[in-house]
C-alpha positions as CSV (number, residue, x, y, z in Angstrom):
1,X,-66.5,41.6,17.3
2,X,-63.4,41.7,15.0
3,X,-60.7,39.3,15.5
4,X,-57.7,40.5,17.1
5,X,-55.0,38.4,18.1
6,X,-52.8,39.1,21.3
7,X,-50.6,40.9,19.5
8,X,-52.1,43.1,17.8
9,X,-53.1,45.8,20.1
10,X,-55.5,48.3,20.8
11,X,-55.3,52.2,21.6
12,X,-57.7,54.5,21.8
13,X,-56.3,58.1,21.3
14,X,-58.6,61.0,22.2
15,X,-58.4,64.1,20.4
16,X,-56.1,62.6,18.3
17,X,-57.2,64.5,14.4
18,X,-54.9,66.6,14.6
19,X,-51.6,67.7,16.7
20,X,-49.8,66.0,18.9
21,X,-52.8,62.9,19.2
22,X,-52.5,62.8,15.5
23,X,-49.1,62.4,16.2
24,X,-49.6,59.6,18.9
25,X,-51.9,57.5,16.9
26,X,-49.2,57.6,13.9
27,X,-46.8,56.0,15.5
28,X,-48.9,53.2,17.5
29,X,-50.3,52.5,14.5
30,X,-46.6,52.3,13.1
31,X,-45.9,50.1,15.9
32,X,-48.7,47.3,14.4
33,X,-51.6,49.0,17.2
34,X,-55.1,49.0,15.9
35,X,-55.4,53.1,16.9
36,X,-58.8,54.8,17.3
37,X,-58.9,57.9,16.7
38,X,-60.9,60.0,19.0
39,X,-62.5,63.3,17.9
40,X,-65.2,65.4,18.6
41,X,-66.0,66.3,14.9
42,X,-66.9,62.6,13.6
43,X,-65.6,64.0,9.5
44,X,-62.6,65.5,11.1
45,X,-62.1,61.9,12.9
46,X,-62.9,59.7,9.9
47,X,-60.5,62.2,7.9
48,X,-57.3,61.5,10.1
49,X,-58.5,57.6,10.0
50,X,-58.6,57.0,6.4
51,X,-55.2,59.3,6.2
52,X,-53.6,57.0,8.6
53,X,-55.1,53.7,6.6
54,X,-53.5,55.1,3.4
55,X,-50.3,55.4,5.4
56,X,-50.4,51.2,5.7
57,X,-52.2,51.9,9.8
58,X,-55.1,50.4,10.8
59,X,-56.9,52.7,11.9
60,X,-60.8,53.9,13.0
61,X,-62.7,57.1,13.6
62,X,-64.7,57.1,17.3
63,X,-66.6,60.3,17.7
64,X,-65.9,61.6,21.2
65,X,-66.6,64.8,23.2
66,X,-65.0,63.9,26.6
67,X,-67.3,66.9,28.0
68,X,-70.0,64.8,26.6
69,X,-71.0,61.8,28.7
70,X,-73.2,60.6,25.7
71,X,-70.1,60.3,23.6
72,X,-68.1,58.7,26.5
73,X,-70.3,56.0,26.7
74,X,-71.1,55.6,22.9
75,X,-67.2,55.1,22.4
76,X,-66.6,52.8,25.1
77,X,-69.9,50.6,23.9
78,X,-68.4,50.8,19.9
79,X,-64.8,49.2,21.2
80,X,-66.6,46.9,23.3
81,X,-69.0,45.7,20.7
82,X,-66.0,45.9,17.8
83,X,-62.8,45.1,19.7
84,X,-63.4,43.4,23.4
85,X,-60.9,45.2,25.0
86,X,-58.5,48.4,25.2
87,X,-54.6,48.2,25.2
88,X,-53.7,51.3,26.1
89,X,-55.8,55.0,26.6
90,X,-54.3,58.3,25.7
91,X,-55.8,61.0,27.7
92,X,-54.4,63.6,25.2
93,X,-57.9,66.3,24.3
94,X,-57.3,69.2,26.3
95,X,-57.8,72.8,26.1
96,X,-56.5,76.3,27.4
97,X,-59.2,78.2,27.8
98,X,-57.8,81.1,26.1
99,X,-58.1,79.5,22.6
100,X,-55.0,78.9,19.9
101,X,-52.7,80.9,22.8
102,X,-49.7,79.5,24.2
103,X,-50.4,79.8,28.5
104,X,-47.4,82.7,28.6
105,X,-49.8,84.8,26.4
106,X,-52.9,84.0,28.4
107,X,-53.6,86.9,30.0
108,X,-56.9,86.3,30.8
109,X,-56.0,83.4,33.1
110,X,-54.1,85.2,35.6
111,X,-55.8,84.9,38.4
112,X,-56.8,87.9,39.9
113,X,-58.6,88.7,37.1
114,X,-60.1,84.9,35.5
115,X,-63.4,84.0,34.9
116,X,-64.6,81.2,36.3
117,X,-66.3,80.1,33.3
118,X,-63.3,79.3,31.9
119,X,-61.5,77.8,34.6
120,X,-64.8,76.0,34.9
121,X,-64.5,74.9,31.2
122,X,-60.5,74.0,31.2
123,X,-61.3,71.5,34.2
124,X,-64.4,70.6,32.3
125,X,-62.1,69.1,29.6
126,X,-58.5,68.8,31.2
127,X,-59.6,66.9,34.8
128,X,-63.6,65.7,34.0
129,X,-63.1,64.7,30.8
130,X,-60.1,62.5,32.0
131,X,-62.2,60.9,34.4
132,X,-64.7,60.4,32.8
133,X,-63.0,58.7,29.7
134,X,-60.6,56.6,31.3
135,X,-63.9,55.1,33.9
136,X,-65.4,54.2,30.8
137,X,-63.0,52.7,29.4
138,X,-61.3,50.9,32.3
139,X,-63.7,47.5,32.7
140,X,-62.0,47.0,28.7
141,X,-58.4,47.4,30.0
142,X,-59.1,45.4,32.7
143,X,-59.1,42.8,29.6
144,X,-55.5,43.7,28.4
145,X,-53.1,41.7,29.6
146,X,-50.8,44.7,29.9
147,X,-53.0,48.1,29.9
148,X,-51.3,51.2,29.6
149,X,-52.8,54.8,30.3
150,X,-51.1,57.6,29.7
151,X,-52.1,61.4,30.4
152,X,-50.9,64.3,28.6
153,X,-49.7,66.9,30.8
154,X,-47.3,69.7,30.9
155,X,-43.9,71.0,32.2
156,X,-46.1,73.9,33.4
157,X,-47.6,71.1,36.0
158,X,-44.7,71.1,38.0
159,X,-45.1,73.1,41.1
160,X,-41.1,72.5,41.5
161,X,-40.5,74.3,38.0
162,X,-43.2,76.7,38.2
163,X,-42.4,78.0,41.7
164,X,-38.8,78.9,41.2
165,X,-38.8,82.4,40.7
166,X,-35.5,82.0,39.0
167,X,-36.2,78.7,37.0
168,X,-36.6,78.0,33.5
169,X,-40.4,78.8,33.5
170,X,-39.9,81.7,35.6
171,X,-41.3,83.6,32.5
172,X,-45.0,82.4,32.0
173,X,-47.5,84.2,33.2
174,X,-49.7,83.0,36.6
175,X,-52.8,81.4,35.2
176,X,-55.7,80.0,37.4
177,X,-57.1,77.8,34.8
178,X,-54.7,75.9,32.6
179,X,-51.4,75.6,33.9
180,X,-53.2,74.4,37.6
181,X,-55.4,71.9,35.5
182,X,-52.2,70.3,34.3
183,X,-51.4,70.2,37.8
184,X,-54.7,68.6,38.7
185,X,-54.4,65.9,36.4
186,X,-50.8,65.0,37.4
187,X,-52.5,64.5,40.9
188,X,-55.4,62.2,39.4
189,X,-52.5,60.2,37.3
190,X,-50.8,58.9,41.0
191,X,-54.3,58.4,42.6
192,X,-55.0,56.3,39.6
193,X,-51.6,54.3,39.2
194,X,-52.1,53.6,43.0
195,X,-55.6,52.2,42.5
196,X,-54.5,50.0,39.5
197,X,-50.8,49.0,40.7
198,X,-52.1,45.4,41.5
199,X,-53.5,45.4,38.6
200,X,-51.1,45.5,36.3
201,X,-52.1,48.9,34.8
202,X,-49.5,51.5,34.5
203,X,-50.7,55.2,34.8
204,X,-48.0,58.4,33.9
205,X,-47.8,61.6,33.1
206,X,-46.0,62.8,30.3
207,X,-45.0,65.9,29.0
208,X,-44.5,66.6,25.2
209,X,-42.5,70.2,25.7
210,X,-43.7,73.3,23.4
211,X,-45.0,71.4,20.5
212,X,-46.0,73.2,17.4
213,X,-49.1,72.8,16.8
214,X,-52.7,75.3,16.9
215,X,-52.8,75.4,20.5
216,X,-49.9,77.5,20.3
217,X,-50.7,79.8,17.1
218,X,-47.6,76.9,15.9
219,X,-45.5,78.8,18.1
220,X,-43.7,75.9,19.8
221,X,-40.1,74.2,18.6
222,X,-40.8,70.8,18.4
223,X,-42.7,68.8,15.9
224,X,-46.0,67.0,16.7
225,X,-43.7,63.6,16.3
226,X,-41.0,64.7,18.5
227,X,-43.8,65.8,21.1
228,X,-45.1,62.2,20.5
229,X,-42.1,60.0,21.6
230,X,-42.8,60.2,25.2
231,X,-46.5,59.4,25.1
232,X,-45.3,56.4,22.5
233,X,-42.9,55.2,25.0
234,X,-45.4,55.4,28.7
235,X,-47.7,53.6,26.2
236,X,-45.7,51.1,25.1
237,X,-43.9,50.0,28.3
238,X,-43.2,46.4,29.3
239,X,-43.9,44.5,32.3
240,X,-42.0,46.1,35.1
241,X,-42.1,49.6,34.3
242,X,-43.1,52.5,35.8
243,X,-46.3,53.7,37.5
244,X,-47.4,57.3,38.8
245,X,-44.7,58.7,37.3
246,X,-44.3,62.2,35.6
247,X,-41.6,62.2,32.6
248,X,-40.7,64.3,29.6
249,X,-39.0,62.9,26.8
250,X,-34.8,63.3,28.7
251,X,-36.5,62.0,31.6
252,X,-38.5,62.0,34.8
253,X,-40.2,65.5,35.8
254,X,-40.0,66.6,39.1
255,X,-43.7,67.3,40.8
């Protein structure tokens, strides 16, 4: 096991090569974290490491699938054999199902006309693979002192701002796969906080806004490391803070 002191944390950041998790795992490591980057491609993984090493972070590749229940368990076995314990987990892999196309241009997730494959595969990865990932890893945050998970969501999660005909996402199309997936995992994030409140273990939600990154064809206005900050911040809170909450970067989201 490799020594780590109490102060030098540990995160483990899935799909975190590229994008917004490359994003996150920058600036934990900035913040003195050891940062494991999770990946489903192990080069792709080990590339983003050994960028972030040269960048002064100290960071290591863990190959992880979350679809994959081999993988799962592989990763949670490597940072229980090299680290003893998690810090923080960021739920951030996730897919749309429509492939690098922002959910207003999914047309084939409206649902009148989806296939269930797909919603079958966005829930695979966006509400399994959470689960999964964060039971596997939760006997090492029971370890940290102050464990921190936080889920990547979406404004298009909010029922409130989705519903309003009138609203400010009044323009994305219905979808039956991603957008209720978000939704999904928002749900999981309370059920979650209210298992682990005594605990100690805070659980959110955040949403990074329209990030530019493939997902989106780089159609979105913000940069990975503006999309980061309130990931960064749900996984860096002190004692005290909130739990089942659902925030964007000005502030609290409404359900």
């Amino acid at each position: 096991m490799e020594e780590r002191t109490a102060q030098q944390r540990v995160a483990l950041v899935s799909g975190a090569n590229k994008g917004i998790g490359r994003a996150v795992a920058e600036r934990l490591g900035a913040l003195g974290m050891t940062v494991l980057v999770g990946a489903r491609d192990a080069g792709r993984g080990e590339e983003a490491a050994r960028e972030l090493r040269a960048a002064g972070h100290d960071a290591h590749a863990i190959t992880l699938d979350v679809t994959a229940e081999d993988t799962v368990r592989a990763a949670a076995a490597t940072v229980e054999e090299r680290f003893g314990r998690l810090d923080v987990l960021v739920n951030n892999a996730g897919i749309t199902g429509s492939g690098r196309v922002s959910p207003e241009k999914a047309t084939d997730q409206i649902p009148s006309a989806v296939p269930l494959d797909m919603v079958r595969a966005v829930f695979e990865t966006n509400v399994f693979g959470v689960i999964a990932l964060t039971n596997a890893m939760l006997p090492l945050l029971r370890r940290s002192p102050a464990a921190r998970i936080v889920n990547v969501s979406s404004h298009a999660a909010s029922l409130t701002l989705t519903s309003d005909p009138d609203g400010p996402f009044s323009a994305l199309l219905p979808s039956a796969a991603y957008t209720p997936s978000k939704a999904v995992l928002n749900a999981l994030t309370v059920q979650y906080a209210n298992e682990l409140r005594e605990d100690g273990i805070l659980v959110n939600a955040a949403a990074p806004g329209y990030v530019d990154t493939d997902i989106n064809d780089h159609n979105g206005f913000l940069t990975p490391a503006e999309g980061a900050a309130v990931i960064v911040r749900l996984a860096t809170l002190g004692p005290g803070g909130p739990t089942a909450g659902f925030f964007a970067e000005d502030g609290p989201l409404p359900w």
